[in-house]
MARLOFI-311518 format. One record per atom (N, C-alpha, C): residue number from 1; atom name; y, z, x. Coordinates in nm, 4 decimals. Example, Ala and Ser with C-alpha at 12.3 -4.5 7.8 and 13.67 -1.06 7.14 Angstrom:
BEGIN
1:N:-0.5690:0.7800:1.3190 $
1:CA:-0.4500:0.7800:1.2300 $
1:C:-0.3300:0.7800:1.3200 $
2:N:-0.2250:0.7080:1.2850 $
2:CA:-0.1060:0.7140:1.3670 $
2:C:0.0030:0.7870:1.2900 $
END
This chain:
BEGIN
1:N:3.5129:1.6844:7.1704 $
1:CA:3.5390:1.7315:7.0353 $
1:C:3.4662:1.6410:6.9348 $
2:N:3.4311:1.7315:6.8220 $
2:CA:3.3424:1.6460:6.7188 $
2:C:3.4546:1.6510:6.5995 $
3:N:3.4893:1.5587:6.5363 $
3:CA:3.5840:1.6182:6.4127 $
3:C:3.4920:1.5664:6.2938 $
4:N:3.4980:1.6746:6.1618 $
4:CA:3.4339:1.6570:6.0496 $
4:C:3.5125:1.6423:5.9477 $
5:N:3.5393:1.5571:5.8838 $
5:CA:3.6557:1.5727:5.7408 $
5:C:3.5224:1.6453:5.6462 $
6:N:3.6180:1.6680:5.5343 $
6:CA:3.6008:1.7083:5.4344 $
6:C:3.4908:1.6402:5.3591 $
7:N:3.5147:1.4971:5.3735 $
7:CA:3.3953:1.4171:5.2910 $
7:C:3.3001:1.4022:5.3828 $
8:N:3.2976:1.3787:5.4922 $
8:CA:3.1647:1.3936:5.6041 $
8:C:3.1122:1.5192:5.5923 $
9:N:3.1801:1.6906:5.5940 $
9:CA:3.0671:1.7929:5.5649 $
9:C:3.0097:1.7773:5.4296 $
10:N:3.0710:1.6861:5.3091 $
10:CA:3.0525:1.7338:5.1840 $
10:C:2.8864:1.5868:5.1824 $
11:N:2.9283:1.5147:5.2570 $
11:CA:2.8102:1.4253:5.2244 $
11:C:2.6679:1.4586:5.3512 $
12:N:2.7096:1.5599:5.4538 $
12:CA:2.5839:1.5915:5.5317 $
12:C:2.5407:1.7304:5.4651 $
13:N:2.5957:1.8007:5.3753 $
13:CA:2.5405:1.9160:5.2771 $
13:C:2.5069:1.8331:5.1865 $
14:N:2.5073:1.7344:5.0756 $
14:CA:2.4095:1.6939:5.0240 $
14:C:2.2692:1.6418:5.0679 $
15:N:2.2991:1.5414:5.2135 $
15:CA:2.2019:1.5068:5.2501 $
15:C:2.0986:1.6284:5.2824 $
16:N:2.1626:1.7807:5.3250 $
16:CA:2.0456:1.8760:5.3323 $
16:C:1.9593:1.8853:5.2196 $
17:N:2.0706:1.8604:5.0937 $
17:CA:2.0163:1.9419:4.9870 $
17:C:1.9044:1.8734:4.9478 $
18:N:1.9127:1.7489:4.9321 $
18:CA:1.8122:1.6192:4.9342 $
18:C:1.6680:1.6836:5.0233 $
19:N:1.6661:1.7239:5.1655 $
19:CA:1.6180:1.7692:5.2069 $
19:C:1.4812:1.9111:5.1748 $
20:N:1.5606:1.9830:5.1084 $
20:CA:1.5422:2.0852:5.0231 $
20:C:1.4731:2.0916:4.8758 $
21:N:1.5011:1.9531:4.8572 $
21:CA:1.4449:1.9529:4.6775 $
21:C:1.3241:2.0058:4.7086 $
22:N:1.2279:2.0169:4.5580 $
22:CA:1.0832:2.0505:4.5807 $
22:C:1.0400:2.1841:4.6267 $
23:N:1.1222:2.2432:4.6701 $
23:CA:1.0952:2.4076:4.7103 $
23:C:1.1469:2.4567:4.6051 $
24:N:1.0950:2.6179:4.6349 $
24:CA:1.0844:2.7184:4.5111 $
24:C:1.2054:2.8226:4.5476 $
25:N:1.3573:2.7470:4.5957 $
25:CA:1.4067:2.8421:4.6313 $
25:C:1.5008:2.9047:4.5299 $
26:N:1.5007:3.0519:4.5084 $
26:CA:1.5865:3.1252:4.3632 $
26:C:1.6667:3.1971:4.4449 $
27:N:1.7330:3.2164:4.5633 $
27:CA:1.8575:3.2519:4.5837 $
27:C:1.9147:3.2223:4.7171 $
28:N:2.0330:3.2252:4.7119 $
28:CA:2.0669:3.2063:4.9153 $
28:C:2.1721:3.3057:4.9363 $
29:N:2.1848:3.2747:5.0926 $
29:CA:2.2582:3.3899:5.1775 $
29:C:2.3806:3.3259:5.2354 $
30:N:2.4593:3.3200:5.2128 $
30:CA:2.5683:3.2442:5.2745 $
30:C:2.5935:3.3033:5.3848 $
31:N:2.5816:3.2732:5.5515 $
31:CA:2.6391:3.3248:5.6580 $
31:C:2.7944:3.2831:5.6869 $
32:N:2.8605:3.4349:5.6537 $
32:CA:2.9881:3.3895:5.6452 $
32:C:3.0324:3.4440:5.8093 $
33:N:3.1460:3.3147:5.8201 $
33:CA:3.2350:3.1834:5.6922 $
33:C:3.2041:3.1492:5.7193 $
34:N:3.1438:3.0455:5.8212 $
34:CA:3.0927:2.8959:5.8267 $
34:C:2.9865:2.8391:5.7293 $
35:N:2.8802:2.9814:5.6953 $
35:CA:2.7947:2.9409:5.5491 $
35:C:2.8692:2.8722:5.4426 $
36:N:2.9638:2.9369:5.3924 $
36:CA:2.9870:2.9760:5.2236 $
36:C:3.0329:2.8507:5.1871 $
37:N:3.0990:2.7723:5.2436 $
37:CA:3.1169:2.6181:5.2000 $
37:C:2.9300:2.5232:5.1946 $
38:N:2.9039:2.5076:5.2842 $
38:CA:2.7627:2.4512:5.2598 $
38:C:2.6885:2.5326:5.1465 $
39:N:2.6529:2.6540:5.1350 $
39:CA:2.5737:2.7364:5.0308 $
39:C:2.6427:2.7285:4.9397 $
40:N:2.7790:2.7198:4.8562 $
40:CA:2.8167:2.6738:4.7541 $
40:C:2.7819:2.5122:4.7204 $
41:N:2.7975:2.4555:4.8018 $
41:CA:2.7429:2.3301:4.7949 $
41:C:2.5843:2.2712:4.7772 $
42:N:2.5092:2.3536:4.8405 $
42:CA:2.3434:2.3628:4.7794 $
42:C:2.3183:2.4210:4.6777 $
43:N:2.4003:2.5588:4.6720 $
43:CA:2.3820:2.6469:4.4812 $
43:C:2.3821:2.5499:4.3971 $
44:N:2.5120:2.4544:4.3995 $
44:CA:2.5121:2.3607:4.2957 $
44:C:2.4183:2.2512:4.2567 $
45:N:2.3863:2.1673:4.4411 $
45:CA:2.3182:2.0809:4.4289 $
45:C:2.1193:2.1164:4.4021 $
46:N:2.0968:2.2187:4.4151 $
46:CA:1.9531:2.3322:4.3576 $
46:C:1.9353:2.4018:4.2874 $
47:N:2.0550:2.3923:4.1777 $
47:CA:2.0871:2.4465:4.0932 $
47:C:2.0111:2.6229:4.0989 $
48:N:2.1237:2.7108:4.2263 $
48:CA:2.0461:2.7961:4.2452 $
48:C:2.1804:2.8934:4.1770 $
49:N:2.1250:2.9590:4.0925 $
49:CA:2.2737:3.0776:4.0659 $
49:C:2.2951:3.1958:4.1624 $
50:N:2.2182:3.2491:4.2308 $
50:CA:2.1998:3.3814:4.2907 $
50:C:2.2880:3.3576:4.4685 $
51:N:2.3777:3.3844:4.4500 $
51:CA:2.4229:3.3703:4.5906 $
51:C:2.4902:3.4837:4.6590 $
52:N:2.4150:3.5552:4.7942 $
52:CA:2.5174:3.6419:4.8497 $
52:C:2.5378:3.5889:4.9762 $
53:N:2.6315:3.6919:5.0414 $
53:CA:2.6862:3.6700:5.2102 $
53:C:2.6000:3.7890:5.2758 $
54:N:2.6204:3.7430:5.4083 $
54:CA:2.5897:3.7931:5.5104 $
54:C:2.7126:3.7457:5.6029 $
55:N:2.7779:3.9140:5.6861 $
55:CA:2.9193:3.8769:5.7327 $
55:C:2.8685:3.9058:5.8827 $
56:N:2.9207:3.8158:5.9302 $
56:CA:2.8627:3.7741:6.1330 $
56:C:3.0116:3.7515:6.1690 $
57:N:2.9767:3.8329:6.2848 $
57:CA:3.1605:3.7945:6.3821 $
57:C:3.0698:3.7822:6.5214 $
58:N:3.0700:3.6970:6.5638 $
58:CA:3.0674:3.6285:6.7307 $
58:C:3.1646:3.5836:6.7824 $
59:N:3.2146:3.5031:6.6787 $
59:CA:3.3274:3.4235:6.7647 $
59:C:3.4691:3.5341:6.7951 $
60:N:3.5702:3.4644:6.8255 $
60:CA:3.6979:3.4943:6.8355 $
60:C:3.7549:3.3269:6.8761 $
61:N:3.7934:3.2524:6.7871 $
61:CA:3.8269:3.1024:6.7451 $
61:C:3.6842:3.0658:6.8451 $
62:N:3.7511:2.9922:6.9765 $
62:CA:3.6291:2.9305:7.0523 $
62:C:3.5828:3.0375:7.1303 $
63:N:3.5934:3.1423:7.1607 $
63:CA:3.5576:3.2397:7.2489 $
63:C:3.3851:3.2939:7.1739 $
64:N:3.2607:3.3200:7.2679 $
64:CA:3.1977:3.3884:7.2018 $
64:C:3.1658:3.5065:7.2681 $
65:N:3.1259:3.6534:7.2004 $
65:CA:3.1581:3.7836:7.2016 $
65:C:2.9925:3.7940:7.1622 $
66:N:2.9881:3.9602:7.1304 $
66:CA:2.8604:3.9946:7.0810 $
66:C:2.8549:3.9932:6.9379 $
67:N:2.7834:4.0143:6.8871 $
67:CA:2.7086:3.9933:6.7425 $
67:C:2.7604:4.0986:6.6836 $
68:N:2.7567:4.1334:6.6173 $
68:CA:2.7869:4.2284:6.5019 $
68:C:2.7625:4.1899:6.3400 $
69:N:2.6794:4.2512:6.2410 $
69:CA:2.7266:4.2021:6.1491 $
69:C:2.8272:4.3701:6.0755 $
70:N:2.8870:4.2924:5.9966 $
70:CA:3.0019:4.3419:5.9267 $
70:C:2.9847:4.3628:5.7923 $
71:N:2.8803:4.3230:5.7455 $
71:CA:2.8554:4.2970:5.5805 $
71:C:2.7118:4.2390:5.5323 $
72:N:2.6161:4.3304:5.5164 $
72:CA:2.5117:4.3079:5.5077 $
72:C:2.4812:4.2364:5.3754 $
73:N:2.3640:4.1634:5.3226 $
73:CA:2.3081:4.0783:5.2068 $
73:C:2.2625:4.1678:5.1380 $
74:N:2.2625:4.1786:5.0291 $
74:CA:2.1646:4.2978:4.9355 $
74:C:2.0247:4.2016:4.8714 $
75:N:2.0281:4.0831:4.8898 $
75:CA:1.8915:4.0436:4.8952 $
75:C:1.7674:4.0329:4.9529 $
76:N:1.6966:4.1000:4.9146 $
76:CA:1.4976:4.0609:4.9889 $
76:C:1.5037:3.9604:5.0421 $
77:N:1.4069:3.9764:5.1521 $
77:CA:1.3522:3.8690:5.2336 $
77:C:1.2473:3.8282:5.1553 $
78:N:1.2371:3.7013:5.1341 $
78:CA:1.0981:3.6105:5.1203 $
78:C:1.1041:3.4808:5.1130 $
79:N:0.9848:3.4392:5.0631 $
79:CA:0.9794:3.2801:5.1152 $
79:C:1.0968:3.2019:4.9895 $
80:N:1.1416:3.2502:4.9070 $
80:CA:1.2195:3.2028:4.8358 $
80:C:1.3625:3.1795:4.8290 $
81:N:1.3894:3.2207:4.9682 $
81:CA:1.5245:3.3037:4.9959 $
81:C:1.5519:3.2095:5.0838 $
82:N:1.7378:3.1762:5.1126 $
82:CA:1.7807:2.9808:5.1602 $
82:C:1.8697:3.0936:5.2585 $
83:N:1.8696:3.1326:5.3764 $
83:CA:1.9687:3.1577:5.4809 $
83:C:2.0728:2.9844:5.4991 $
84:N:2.1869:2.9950:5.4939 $
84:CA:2.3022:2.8711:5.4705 $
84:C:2.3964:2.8983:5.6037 $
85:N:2.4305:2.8296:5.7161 $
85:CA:2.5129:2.8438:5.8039 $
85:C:2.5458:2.7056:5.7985 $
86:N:2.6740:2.6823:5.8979 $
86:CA:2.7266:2.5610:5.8879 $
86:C:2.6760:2.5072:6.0465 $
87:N:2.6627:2.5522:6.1187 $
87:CA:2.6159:2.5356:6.2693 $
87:C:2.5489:2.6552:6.3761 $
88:N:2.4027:2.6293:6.4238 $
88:CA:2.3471:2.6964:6.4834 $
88:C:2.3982:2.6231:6.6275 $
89:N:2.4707:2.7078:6.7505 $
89:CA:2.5141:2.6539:6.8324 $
89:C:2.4308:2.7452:6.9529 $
90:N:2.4454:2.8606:7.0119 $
90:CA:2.3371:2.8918:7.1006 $
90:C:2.2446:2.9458:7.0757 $
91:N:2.1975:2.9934:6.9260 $
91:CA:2.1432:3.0562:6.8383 $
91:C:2.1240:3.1636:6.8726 $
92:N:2.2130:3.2994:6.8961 $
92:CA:2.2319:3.4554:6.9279 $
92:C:2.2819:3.4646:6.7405 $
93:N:2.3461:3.4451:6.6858 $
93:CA:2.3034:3.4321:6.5578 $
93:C:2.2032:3.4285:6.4560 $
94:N:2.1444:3.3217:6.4686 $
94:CA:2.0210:3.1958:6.4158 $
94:C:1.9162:3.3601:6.4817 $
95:N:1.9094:3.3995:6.6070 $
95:CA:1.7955:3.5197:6.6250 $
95:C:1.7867:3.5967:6.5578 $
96:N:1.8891:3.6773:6.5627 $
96:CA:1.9323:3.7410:6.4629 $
96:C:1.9497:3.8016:6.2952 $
97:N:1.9264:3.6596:6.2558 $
97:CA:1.9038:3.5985:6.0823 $
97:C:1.7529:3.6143:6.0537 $
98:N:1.6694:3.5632:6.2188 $
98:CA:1.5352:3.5643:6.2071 $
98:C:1.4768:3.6477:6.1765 $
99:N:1.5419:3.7722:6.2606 $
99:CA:1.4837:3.9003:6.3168 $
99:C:1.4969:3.9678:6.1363 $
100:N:1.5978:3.9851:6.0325 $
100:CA:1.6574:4.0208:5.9322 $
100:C:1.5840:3.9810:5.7865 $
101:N:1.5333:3.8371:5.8262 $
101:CA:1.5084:3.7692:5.7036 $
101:C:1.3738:3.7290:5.7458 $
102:N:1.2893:3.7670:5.8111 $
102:CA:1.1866:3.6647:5.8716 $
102:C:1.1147:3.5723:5.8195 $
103:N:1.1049:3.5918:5.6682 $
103:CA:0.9893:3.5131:5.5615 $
103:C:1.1055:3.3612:5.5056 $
104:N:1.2205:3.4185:5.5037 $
104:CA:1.3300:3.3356:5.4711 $
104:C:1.3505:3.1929:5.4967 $
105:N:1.4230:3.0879:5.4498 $
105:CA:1.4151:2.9629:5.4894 $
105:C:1.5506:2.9322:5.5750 $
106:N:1.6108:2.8961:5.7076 $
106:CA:1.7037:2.9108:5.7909 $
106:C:1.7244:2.7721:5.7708 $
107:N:1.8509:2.7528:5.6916 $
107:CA:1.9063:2.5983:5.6867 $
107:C:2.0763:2.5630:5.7989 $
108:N:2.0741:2.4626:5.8456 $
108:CA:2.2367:2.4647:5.9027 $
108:C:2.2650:2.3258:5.8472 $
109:N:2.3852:2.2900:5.8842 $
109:CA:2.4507:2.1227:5.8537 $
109:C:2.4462:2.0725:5.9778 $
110:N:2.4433:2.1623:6.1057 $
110:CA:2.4779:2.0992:6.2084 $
110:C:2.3798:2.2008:6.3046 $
111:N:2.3321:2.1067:6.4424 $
111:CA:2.2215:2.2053:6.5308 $
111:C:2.2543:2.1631:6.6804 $
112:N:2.3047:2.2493:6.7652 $
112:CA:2.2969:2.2252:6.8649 $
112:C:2.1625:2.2345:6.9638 $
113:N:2.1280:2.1939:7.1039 $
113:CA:1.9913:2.2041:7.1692 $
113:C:1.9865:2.3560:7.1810 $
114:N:2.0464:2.4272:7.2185 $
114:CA:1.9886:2.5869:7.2230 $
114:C:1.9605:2.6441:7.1512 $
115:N:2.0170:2.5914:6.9888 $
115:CA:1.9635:2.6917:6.8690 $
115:C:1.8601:2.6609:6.7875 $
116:N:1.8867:2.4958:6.8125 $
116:CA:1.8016:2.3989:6.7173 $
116:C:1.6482:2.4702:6.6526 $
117:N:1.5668:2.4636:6.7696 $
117:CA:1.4391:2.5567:6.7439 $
117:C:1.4187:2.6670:6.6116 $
118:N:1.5614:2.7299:6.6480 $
118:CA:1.5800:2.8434:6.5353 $
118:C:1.5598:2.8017:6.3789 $
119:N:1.6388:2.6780:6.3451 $
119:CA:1.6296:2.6225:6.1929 $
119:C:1.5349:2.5544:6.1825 $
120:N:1.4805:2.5690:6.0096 $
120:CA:1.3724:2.4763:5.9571 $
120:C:1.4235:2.3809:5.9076 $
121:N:1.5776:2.3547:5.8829 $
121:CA:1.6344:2.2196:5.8528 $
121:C:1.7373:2.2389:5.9195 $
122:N:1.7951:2.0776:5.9125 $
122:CA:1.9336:2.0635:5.9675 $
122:C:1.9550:1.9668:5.9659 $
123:N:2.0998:1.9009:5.9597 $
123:CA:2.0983:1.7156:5.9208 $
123:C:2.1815:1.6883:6.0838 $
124:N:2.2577:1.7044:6.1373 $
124:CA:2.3083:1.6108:6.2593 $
124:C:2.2997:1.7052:6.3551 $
125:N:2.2942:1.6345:6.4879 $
125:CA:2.2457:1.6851:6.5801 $
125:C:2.3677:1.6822:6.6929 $
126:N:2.4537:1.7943:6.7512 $
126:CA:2.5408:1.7951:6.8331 $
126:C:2.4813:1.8131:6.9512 $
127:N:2.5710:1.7514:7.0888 $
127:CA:2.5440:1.7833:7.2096 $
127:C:2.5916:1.9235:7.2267 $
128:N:2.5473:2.0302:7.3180 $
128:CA:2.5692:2.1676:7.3321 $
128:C:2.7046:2.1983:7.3918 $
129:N:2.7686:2.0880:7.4611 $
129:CA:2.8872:2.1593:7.5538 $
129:C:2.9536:2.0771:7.4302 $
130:N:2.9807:2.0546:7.3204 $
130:CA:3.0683:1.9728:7.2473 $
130:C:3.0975:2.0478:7.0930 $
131:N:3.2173:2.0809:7.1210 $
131:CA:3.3297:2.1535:7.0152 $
131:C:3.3238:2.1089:6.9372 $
132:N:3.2706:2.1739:6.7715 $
132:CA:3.3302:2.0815:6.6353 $
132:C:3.4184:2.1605:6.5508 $
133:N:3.4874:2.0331:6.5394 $
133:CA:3.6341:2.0898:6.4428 $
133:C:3.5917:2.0704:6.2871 $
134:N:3.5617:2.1436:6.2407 $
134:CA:3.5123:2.1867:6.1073 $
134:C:3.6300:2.1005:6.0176 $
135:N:3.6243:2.0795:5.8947 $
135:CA:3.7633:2.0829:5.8266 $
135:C:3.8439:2.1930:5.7868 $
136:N:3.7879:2.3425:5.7547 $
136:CA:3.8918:2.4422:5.7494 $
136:C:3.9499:2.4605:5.8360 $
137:N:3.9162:2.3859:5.9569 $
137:CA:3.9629:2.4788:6.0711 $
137:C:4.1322:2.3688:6.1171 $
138:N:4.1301:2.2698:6.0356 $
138:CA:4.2236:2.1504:6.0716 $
138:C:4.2791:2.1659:5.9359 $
139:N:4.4278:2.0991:5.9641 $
139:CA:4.4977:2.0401:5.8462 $
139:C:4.5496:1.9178:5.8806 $
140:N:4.5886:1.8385:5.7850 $
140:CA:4.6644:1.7109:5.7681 $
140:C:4.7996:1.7330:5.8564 $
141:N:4.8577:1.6698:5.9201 $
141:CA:4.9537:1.6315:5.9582 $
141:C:5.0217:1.5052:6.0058 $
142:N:5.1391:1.5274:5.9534 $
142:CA:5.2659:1.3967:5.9862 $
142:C:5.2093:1.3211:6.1210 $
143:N:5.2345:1.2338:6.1428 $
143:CA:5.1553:1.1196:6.2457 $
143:C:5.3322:1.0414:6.2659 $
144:N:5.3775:1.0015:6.3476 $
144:CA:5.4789:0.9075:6.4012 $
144:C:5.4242:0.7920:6.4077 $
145:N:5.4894:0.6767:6.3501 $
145:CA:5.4147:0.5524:6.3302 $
145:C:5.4428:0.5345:6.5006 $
146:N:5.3471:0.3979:6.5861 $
146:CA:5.3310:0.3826:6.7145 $
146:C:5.4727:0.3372:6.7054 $
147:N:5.5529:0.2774:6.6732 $
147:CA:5.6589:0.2004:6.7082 $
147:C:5.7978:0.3264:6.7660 $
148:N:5.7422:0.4259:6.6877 $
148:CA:5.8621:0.5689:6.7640 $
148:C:5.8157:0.6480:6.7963 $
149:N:5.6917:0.5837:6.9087 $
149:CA:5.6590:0.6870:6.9962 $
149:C:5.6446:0.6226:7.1404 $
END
């Protein structure tokens, strides 16, 4: 298991965005949900206003299934255009985005070895058989000090 707080995704989405300066990009695609937290977080830091989704169901929690999307982008493909996911993991997704957006720029926060290839950026690099626990996906909880346990 990989665990990410809140301030670790919020400081490896800046470090993308850092990444990113200097391009001519005027809108992005949030791949939801795992996008829409990072792509709100680059809108701001690229001061980009134009943001839609693109809705992908693979998963079922850790289980993965076939592709489907559910909710298409109403934005053009071109070189100006920021595809936003939070993790390319076997990239049946990440193909997918390719196949859709092809001129597009494919960003993640996180890249595993099977998808990696797929993105033109990405800031940390996971091993492939290794689970990450996002922060939406966790909450805070009560802890028993060691002494009553």
């Amino acid at each position: 298991m990989f665990y990410v707080s809140w301030e670790a995704f919020h400081r490896a989405t800046k470090e993308l965005a850092h990444q990113l300066l200097g391009h001519d990009y005027n809108a992005i695609v949030a791949v939801s949900r795992g996008g829409l937290v990072p792509a709100a977080i680059l809108a701001r830091e690229l001061n980009i206003r134009v943001v839609d989704s693109i809705c992908v169901a693979s998963y079922e929690h850790d289980k993965q299934g076939s592709l489907s999307i559910l909710k298409d982008a109403s934005l053009a493909d071109s070189e100006k255009l920021l595809i936003v996911d939070d993790l390319v993991d076997t990239g049946e997704t990440a193909r997918a985005l390719r196949e859709h957006f092809p001129k597009a720029c494919f960003v993640t926060v996180y890249a595993k070895p099977q998808g990696k290839p797929l993105v033109d950026k990405y800031v940390t690099d996971i091993e492939q058989d290794t689970w990450i626990q996002l922060p939406w996906d966790m909450e805070l909880a009560y802890s028993k000090p060691l002494a009553e346990k």
